[in-house]
TORDO-661580 format. One line per 8 residues: their letters; for each residue y, x, z of C-alpha. Coordinates in pm, whole numbers, plus 50000, padded with zeros to 5 digits. Each point is the difference from the previous one (the first is absolute). Layout:
BEGIN
a = Y,X,Z ~ ...;
//
This chain:
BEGIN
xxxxxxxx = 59040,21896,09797 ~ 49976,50330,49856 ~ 49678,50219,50101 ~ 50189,50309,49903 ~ 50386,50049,49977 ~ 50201,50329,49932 ~ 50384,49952,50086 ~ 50234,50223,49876;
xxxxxxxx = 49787,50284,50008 ~ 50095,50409,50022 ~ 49757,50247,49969 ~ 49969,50325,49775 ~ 49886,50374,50060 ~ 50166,50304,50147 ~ 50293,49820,50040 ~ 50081,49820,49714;
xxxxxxxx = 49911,49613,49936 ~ 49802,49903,49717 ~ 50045,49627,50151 ~ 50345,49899,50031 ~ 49959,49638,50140 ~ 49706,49845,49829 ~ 49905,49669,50128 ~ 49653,49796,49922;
xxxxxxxx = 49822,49722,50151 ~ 49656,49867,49908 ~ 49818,49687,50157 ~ 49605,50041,50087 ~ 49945,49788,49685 ~ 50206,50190,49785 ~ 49953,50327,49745 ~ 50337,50213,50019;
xxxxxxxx = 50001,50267,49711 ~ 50230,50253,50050 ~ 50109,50202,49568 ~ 50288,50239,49932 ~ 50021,50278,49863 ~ 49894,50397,50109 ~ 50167,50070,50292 ~ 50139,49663,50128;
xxxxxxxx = 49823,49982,50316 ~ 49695,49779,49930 ~ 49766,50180,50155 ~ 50219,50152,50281 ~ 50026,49611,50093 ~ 49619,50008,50099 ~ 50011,50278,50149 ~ 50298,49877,50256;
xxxxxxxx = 49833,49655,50075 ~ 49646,50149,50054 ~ 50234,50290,50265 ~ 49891,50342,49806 ~ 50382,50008,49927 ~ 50282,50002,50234 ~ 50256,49703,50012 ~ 50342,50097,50082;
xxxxxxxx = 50165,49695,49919 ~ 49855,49613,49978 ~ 49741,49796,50171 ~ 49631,49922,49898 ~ 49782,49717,50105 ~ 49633,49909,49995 ~ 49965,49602,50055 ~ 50316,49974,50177;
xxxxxxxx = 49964,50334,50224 ~ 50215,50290,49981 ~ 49789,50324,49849 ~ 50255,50190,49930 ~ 49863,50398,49948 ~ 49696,49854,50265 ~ 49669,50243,49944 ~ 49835,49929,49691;
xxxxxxxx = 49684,49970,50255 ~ 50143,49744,50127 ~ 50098,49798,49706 ~ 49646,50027,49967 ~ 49937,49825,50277 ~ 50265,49745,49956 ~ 49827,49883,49641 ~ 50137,50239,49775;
xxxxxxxx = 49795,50191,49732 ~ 50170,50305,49738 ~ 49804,50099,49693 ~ 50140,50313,49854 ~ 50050,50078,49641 ~ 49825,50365,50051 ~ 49712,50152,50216 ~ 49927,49652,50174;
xxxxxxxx = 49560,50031,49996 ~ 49790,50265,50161 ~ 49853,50128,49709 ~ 49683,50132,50164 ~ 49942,49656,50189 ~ 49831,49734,49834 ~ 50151,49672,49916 ~ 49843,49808,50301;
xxxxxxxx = 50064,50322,50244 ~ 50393,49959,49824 ~ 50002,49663,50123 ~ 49840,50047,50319 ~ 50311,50245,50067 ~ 50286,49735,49953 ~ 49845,49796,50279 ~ 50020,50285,50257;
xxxxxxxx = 50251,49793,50211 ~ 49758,49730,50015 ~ 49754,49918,50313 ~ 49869,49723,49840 ~ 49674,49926,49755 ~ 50226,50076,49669 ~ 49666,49913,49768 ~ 50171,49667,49895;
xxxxxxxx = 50296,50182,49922 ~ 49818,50244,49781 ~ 49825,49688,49858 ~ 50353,49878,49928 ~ 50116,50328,49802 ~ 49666,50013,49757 ~ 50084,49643,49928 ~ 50344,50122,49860;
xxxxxxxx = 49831,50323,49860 ~ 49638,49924,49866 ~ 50001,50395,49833 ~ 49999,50114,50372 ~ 49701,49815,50117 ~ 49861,50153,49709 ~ 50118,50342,50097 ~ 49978,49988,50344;
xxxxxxxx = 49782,50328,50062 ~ 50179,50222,49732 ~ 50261,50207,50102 ~ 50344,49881,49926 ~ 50100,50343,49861 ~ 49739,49904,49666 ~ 50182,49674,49931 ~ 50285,49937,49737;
xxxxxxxx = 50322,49924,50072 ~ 50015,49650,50003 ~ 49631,49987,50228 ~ 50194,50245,50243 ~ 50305,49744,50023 ~ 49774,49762,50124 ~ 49866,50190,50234 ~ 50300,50098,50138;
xxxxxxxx = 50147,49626,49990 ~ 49672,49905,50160 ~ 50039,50230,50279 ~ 50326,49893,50111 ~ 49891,49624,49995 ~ 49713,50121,50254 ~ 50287,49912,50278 ~ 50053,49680,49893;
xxxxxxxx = 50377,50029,49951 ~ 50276,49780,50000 ~ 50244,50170,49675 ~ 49805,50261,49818 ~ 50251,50275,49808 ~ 49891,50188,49684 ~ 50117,50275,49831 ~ 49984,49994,49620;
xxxxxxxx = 49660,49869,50033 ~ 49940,50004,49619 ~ 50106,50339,49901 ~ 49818,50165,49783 ~ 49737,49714,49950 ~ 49902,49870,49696 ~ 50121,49637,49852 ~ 49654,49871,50093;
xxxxxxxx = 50021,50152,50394 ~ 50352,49931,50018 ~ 49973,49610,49902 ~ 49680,49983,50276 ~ 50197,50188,50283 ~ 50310,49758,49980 ~ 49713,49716,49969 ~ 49890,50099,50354;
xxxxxxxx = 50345,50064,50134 ~ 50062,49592,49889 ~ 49666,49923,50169 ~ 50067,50150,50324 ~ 50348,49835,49989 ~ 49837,49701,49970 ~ 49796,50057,50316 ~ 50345,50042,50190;
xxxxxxxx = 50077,50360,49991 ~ 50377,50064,49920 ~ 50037,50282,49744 ~ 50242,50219,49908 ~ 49943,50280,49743 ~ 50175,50264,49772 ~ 49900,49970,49646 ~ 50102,50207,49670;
xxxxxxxx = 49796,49737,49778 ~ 50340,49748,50100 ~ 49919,49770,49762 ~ 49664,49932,50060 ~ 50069,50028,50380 ~ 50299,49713,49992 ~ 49779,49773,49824 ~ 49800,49960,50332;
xxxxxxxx = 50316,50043,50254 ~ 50147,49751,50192 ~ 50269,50229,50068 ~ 50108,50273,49812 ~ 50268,50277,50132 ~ 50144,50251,49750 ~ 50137,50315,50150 ~ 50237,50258,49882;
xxxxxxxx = 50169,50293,50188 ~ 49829,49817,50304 ~ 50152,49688,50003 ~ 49903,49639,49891 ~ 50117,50008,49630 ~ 49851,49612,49934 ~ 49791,49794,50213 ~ 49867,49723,49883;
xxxxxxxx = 49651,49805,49910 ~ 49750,50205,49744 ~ 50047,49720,49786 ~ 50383,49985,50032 ~ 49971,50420,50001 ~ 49791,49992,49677 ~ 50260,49783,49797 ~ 50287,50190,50087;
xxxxxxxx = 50180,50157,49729 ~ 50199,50238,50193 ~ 49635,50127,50150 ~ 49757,49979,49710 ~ 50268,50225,49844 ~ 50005,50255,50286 ~ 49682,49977,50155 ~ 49761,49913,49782;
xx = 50026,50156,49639 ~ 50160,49729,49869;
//
């Protein structure tokens, strides 16, 4: 059973769709990689599942239940966790404080989580007292991918999570997004390094003009002619 399914999904700004009937599923033991090109509607797609985007047309479901444009709170709550590409650590915080603030739903003792989240990110135990604002790029990705597994989620999406990181940060961040899918965390992420990406998926989904263009296995995805020529140099 799927842990998160889009069906036939509408959703766009001011009026006009930028998703014109996607549709995705990924099981909790699954990485989905969503590649296309500028402007096809990758990271719209996020946006719409996690509810920071209107849905005029479609259905989503979390683990069976209907979510469709429910409060991103919510989601939250329901074991769902949303790393954005940009602006997602409080700079002036320090890595432990940045951690701290992804378990605010939580009324629990959350130190075995936080346990949990140095495991997958040794450089932040390291850190933990500096201010997040003072790390690279890569450091701050883990931050910000630690703090959203402080609520223990279900399907974790992520938003180009390697952007501008280097080969060396970019090889260790989709490291840790296989480890945590090992530990039974469904994930679904955008990703502009597409090969590199499909080479871990389960699932890959290529958009284009908002709609499924191919859907398919990475591996299937990776030696397709038709989408090595179109989506990934070659």
């Amino acid at each position: 059973m799927a842990i998160i399914e889009a069906k036939d999904i509408h959703a766009g700004y001011g009026g006009m769709n930028i998703l014109n009937g996607i549709n995705m599923a990924v099981e909790a033991e699954e990485v989905g990689v969503i590649i296309g090109a500028n402007g096809a509607g990758k990271s719209t797609s996020l946006k719409a599942l996690f509810g920071l985007l209107h849905v005029s047309q479609g259905s989503i479901e979390l683990n069976g239940e209907d979510i469709t444009n429910a409060d991103p709170n919510r989601l939250v709550e329901l074991g769902m966790a949303f790393v954005p590409q940009e602006k997602n650590v409080f700079v002036s915080l320090s890595v432990e404080e940045n951690l701290e603030m992804g378990a605010f739903l939580r009324k629990d003792n959350f130190k075995r989580t936080l346990d949990s989240v140095y495991h997958y990110f040794p450089d932040l135990k390291d850190k933990r007292h500096q201010p997040a604002g003072e790390l690279s790029g890569g450091q701050r990705q883990m931050v910000a991918m630690g703090r959203a597994l402080m609520i223990e989620p279900k399907v974790l999406l992520l938003d180009e999570p390697t952007a501008g990181l280097s080969p060396l940060y970019m090889n260790e961040i989709f490291d840790r997004v296989k480890a945590i899918n090992n530990e039974g965390v469904g994930i679904l992420m955008v990703e502009q390094n597409a090969k590199q990406a499909l080479a871990i998926a389960d699932k890959g989904f290529v958009l284009a003009a908002g709609r499924n263009r191919f859907t398919d296995t990475g591996a299937n995805l990776l030696n397709d002619p038709e989408v090595a020529k179109s989506f990934l140099g070659g």
